[in-house]
C-alpha positions, -999 to +999 in steps of 0.1 A: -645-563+546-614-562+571-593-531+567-567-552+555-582-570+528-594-535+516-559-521+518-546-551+500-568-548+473-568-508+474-533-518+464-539-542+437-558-513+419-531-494+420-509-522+401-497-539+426-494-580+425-506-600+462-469-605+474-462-567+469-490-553+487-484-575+514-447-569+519-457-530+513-484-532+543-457-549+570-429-529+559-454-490+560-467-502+594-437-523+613-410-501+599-378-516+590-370-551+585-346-573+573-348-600+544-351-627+578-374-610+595-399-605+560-392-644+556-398-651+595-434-630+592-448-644+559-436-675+562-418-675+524-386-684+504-361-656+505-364-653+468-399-645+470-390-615+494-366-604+472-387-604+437-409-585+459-387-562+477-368-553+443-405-549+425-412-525+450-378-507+449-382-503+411-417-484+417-400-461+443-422-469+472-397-494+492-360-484+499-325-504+511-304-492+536-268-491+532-260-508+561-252-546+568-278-569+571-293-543+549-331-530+565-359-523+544-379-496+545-416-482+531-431-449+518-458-436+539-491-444+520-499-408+516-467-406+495-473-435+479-509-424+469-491-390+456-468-408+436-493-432+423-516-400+411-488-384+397-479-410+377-516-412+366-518-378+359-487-376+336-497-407+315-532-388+308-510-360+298-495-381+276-528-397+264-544-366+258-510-353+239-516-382+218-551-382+213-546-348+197-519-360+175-538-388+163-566-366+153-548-341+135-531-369+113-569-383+115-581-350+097-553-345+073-561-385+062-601-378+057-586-345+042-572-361+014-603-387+003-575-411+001-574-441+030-546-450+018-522-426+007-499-451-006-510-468-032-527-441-063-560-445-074 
C-alpha cells in the first residue's frame, strides 16, 4: 500500500469523508493555498472545496486567513492526532460516566422486582 492511500484511509478512521482527507493531505504538506489553487490541484467544483474546507474548519484541523484571497491552512498531523485522541478520550469519559449511571438506575430497577414501575401490580 502507497503511503498515501494509507494516510488517506488512516484518515477515514478517524472520521474523515474521501474529499476531506484529501484536501487535509495537500493543504499539511504544500502549506497554504487558495480556494483556486485547491480547485486547480484536484481538479473540482469550487463548492466541493468549500464543503470540504468548511467540514474541516468545523473539526478544528484546517484554518482561514484573514487576508484577501483568503489562504488556507492545515494542523500538523501530530496535532491533529492529539486532537483526535483527545476527543476520543473525553467521549469514553463520558461513556464510562454513563455506563455507571445506567447501572445504578439498572440496580435500583431489579431493586424494586418491578420492570415497570409504572403501572401497579
Amino acid at each position: 500500500m502507497s503511503s498515501y492511500r494509507y494516510m488517506i484511509s488512516a484518515l477515514l478512521k478517524l472520521g474523515l469523508n474521501q474529499s476531506d482527507a484529501e484536501v487535509y493531505i495537500c493543504l499539511a504538506i504544500k502549506g497554504k493555498q487558495r480556494v483556486n489553487d485547491l480547485t486547480n490541484i484536484f481538479g473540482w467544483h469550487k463548492r466541493r472545496i468549500y464543503f470540504s474546507l468548511s467540514r474541516l474548519k468545523t473539526m478544528g484541523i484546517v484554518f482561514k486567513s484573514s487576508e484577501r484571497p483568503a489562504t488556507f491552512s492545515a494542523l500538523s498531523l501530530e496535532n491533529l492526532l492529539n486532537l483526535f485522541t483527545e476527543k476520543r478520550l473525553e467521549q469514553a469519559y463520558a461513556a464510562q460516566l454513563k455506563r455507571s449511571e445506567v447501572l445504578s438506575y439498572w440496580q435500583s430497577l431489579t431493586t424494586s422486582k418491578n420492570p415497570n414501575p409504572n403501572r401497579q401490580h
